[in-house]
C-alpha positions in Angstrom: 80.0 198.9 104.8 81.3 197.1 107.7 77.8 196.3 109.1 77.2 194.7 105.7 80.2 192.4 105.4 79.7 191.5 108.9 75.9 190.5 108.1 77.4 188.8 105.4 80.0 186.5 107.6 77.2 185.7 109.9 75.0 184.8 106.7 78.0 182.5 105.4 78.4 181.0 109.3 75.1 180.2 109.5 74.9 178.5 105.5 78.1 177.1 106.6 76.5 175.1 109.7 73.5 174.3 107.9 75.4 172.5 105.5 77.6 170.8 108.2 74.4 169.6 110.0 72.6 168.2 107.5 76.0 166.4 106.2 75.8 165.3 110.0 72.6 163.7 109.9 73.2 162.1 106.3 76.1 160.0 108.1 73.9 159.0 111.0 71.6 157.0 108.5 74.4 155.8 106.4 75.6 152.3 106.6 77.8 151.0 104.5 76.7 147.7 104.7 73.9 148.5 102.6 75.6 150.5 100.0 79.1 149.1 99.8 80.0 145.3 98.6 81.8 143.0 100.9 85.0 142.3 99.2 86.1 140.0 102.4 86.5 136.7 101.6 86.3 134.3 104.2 88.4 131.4 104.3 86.6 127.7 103.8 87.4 125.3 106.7 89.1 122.7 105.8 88.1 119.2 104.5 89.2 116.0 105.1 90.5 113.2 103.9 94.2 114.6 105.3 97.1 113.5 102.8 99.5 112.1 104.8 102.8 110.5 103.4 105.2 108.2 106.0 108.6 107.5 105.2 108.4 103.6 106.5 105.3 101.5 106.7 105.6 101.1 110.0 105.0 104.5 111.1 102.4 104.7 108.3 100.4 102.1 109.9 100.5 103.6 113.1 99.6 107.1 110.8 96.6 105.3 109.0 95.2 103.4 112.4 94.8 106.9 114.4 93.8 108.6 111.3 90.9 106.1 109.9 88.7 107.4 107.1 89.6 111.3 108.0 93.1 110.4 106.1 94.9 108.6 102.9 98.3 107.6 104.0 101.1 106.6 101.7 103.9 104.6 102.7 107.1 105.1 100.9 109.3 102.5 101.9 106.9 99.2 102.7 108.6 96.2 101.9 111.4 94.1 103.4 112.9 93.7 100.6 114.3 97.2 100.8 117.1 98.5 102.8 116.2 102.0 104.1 119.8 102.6 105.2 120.3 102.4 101.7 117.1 103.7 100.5 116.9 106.0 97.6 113.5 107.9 96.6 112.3 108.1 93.2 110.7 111.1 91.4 107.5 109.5 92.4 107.9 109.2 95.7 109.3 113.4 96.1 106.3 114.1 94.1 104.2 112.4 96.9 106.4 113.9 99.8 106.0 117.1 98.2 102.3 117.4 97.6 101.7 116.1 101.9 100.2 118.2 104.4 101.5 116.1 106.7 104.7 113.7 106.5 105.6 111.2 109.1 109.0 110.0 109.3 111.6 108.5 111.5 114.4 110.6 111.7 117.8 110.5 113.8 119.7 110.2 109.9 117.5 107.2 109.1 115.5 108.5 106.3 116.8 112.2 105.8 115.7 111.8 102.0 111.8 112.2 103.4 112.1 115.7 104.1 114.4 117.5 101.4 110.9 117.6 99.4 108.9 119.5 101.7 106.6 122.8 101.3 106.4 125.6 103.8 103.1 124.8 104.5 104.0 120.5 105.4 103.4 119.5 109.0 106.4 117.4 109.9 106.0 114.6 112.7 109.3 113.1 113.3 109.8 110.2 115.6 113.1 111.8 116.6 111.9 114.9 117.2 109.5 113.5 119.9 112.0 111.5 121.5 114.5 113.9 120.8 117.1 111.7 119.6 120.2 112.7 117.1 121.7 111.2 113.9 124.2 109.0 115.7 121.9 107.6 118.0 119.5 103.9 117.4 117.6 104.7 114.6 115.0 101.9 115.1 112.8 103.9 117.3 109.8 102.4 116.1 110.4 99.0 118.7 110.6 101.4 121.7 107.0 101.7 123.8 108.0 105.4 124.8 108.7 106.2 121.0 105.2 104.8 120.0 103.3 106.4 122.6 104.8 110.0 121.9 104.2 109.4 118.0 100.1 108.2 118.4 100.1 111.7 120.4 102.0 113.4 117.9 100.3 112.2 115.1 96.5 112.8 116.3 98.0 116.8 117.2 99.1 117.0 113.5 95.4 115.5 112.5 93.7 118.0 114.6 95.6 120.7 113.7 95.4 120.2 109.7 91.6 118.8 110.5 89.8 120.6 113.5 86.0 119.5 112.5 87.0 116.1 113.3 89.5 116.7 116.7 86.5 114.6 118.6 86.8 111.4 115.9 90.8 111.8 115.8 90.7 111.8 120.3 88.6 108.8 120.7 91.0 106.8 118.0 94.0 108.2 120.2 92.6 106.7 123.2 91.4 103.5 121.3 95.2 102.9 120.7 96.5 103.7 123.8 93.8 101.0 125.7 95.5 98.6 123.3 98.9 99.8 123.9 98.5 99.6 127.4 97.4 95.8 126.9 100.7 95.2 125.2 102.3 96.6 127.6 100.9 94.9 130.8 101.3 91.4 129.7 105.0 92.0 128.3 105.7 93.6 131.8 104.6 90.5 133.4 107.3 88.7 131.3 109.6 90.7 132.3 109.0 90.3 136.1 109.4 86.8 135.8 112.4 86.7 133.5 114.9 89.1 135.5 118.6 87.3 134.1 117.9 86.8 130.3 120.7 87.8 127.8 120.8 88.6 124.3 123.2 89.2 121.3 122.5 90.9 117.9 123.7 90.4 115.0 122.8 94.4 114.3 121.4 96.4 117.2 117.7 96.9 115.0 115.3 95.7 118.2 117.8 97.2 120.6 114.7 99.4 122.1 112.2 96.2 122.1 115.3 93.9 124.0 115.5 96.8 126.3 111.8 97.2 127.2 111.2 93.5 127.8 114.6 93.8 130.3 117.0 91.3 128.5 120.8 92.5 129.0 122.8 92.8 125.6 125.8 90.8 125.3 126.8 91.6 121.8 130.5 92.2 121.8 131.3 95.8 121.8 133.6 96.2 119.0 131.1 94.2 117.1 128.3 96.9 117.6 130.0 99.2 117.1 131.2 98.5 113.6 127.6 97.1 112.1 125.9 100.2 113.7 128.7 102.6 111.8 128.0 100.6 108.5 131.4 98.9 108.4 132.5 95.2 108.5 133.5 94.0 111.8 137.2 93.3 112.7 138.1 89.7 112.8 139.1 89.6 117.0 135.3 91.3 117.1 133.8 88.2 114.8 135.8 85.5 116.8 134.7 87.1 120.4 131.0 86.7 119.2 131.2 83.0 117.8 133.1 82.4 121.2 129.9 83.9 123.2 127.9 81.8 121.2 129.5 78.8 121.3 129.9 79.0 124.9 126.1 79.9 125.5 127.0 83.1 126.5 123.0 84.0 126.0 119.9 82.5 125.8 118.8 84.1 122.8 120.5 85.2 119.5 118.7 87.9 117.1 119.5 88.0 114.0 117.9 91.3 110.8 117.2 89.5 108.1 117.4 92.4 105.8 121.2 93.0 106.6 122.9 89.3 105.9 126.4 89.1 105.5 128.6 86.3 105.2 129.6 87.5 108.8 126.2 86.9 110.2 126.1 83.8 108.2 128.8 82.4 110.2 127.6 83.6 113.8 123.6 82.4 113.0 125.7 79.0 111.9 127.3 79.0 114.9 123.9 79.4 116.8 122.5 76.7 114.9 125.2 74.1 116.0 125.4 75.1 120.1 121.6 75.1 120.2 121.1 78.7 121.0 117.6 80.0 119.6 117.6 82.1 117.0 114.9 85.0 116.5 115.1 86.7 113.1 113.8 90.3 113.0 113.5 92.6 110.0 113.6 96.4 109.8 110.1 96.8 107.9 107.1 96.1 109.3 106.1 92.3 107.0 102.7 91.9 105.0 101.6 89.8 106.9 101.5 92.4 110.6 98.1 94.5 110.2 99.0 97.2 112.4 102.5 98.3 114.3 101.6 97.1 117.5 100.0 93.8 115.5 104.1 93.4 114.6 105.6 93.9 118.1 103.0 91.3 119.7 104.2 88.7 117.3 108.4 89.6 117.7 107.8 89.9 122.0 105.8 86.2 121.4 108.6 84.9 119.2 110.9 86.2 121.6 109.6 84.2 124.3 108.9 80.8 122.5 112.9 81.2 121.7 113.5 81.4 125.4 111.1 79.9 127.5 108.5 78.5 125.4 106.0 77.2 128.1 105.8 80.6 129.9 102.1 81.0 130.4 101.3 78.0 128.2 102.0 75.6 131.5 97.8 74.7 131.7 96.7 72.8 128.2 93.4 74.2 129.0 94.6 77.8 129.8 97.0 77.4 126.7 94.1 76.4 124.1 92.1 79.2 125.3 94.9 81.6 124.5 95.0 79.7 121.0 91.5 80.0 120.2 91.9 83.6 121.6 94.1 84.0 118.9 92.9 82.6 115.7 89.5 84.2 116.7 91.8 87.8 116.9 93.7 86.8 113.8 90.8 85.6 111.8 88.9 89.2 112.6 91.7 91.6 112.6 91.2 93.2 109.4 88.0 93.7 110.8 88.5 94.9 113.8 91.0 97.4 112.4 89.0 98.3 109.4 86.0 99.1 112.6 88.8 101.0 115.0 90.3 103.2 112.4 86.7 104.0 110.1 84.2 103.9 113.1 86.1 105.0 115.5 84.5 102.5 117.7 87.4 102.3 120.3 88.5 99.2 121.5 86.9 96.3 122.8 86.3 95.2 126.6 89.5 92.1 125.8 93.1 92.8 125.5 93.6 93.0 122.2 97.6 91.9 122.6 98.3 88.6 124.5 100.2 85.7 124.6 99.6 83.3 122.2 101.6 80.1 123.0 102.7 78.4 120.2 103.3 74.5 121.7 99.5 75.0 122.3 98.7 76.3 118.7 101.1 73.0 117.2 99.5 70.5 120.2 95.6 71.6 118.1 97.3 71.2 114.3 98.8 68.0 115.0 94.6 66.9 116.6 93.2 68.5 113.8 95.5 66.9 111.4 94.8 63.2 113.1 91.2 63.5 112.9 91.8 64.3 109.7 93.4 61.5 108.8 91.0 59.1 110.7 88.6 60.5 108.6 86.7 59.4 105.3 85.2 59.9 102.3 85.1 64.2 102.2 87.5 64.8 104.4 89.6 63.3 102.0 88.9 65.4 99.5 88.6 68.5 101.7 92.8 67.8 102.1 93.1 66.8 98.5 91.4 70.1 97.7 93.6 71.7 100.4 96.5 70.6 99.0 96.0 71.5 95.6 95.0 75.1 96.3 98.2 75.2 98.4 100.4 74.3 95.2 98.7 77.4 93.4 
């Protein structure tokens, strides 16, 4: 009996291992690839255009330059009409905010509204953050060179980050800007050598960064300043000490925001007005008629220095012209040339894109052009009559 169940475990062991081998060589031919579905999805990479939504027009210029065709950027607040200090957004413009993947604002307490609205998944580049200034500090980072630089780098991250397929086109747009940035930079730098003692007073501190860059020392009363940057009226010994400076020529240039009049202001641009000191009026928003950011700031540094030493590189008619034509041929192609930079991707041209453009120069030719056309017959009559009546439309 025992030699039997003992045949029968061996019997059992050996059905046993049979079984286990051919299970064995059943998984060796198995794949799962063949008889299982795939139930991994894989993710789609992601396709431009990049909805990007700025808080202020100026930094969505900048935004829309580096960005080109590869984004659609909104600008909230884009008129100087508006005071952003003031600014409050309507449902249309949080729906917009919300729905970003990438917002570009200011920051440092200038437009907190712009990012109450956002998502977990919105990529925010604030100009504040890169500079790392505070609520408290100058808001108006946007006229500082060091601000503008850090938010084109900024900016092109956030693109290749939310757009990877295109980091090569984003790059060569990044570099594009900086060639031009560095053009605005040289020939204001060689103002600045040159112009070593020049003064200013404000009538708010907006272009306090731009003043700074091109070397002119602030003069504004203190207790002046101080009371326009906290939002308050200033005290009358403030208002006196600043009509004083000014009627004294205390400084060779006055600047004046347009978009924060007051009758206080009123009476300290009067007071310009009647002791001869320049005037240069400034507004917060980038104007209509300033294509791109950098566009603005070469116009405010040249109006800067026609209100303080107009014939600085203007002294040769010849050179002067030059710069003129130089100009109108820049102005007249500009949406062009932008439209080429930002699309294309192109990168910028072999000339300085920002120069000097001397005004007297630009007045000398309108007042020629104007005298030939009054020595002039026949069509070039008409040509002003037309002129003139397509003017009063």
């Amino acid at each position: 009996m025992g030699t039997q169940i003992t045949r029968l475990t061996r019997l059992a062991a050996a059905g046993l291992s049979a079984v286990l081998l051919f299970a064995t060589a059943a998984c060796a031919t198995f794949s799962p690839d063949e008889t299982e579905p795939d139930n991994k999805t894989s993710v789609p990479a992601p396709t431009g255009p990049i909805n990007v939504v700025a808080s202020l027009n100026q930094w969505g210029s900048l935004a829309a330059e580096l960005g080109g065709d590869d984004v659609e950027v909104t600008s909230i607040v884009n008129s100087t009409n508006v005071d952003a200090h003031d600014f409050e957004p309507k449902t249309s413009d949080v729906a917009k905010l919300s729905k970003a993947q990438i917002i570009v604002a200011n920051g440092a307490g200038y437009d907190s509204w712009a990012t109450k609205s956002m998502t977990k998944t919105t990529n925010i580049v604030s100009a504040a953050s890169v500079m790392g200034a505070m609520e408290g500090d100058n808001p108006h980072l946007w006229f500082s060179k060091d601000a503008r630089s850090s938010m084109a780098t900024a900016i092109t991250d956030a693109y290749v980050k939310a757009l990877p397929s295109k980091k090569k086109a984003f790059q060569k747009r990044l570099k594009a800007w900086q060639a031009d940035e560095k053009s605005l930079e040289t020939w204001a730098s060689e103002f600045t050598r040159s112009h070593s003692d020049l003064t200013y007073a404000a009538t708010e501190p907006v272009v306090y960064y731009l003043m700074a860059d091109l070397g002119f020392k602030n003069q504004t009363p203190k207790g002046y300043t101080q009371s326009t940057a906290s939002g308050g009226e200033p005290a009358p010994a403030d208002l006196q000490s600043f009509q004083k400076l000014i009627e004294d020529k205390g400084v060779d240039v006055l600047v004046n925001n347009t978009q924060e009049a007051s009758d206080a202001t009123n009476m300290i641009t009067g007071a310009a007005g009647r002791a001869d000191v320049p005037v240069v009026d400034v507004s917060e928003q980038m104007p209509k008629n300033a294509d791109t950011l950098n566009a603005w700031i070469n116009q405010l540094i040249n109006t800067i220095i026609d209100a303080v030493d107009p014939s600085y590189d203007c002294e040769d008619a010849t050179d002067g012209n030059a710069n003129s034509d130089d100009s109108s041929a820049d102005g007249a192609a500009t949406d062009d040339a932008n439209a080429q930079d930002s699309k294309a991707s192109t990168g910028s041209s072999t000339e300085p894109k920002y120069i000097r453009q001397c005004k007297a120069a630009t007045s000398s030719d309108s007042s020629q052009d104007s005298a030939k056309a009054d020595a002039s017959n026949g069509d070039s009559g008409d040509a002003s009559g037309n002129d003139q009546t397509d003017s009063g439309k």
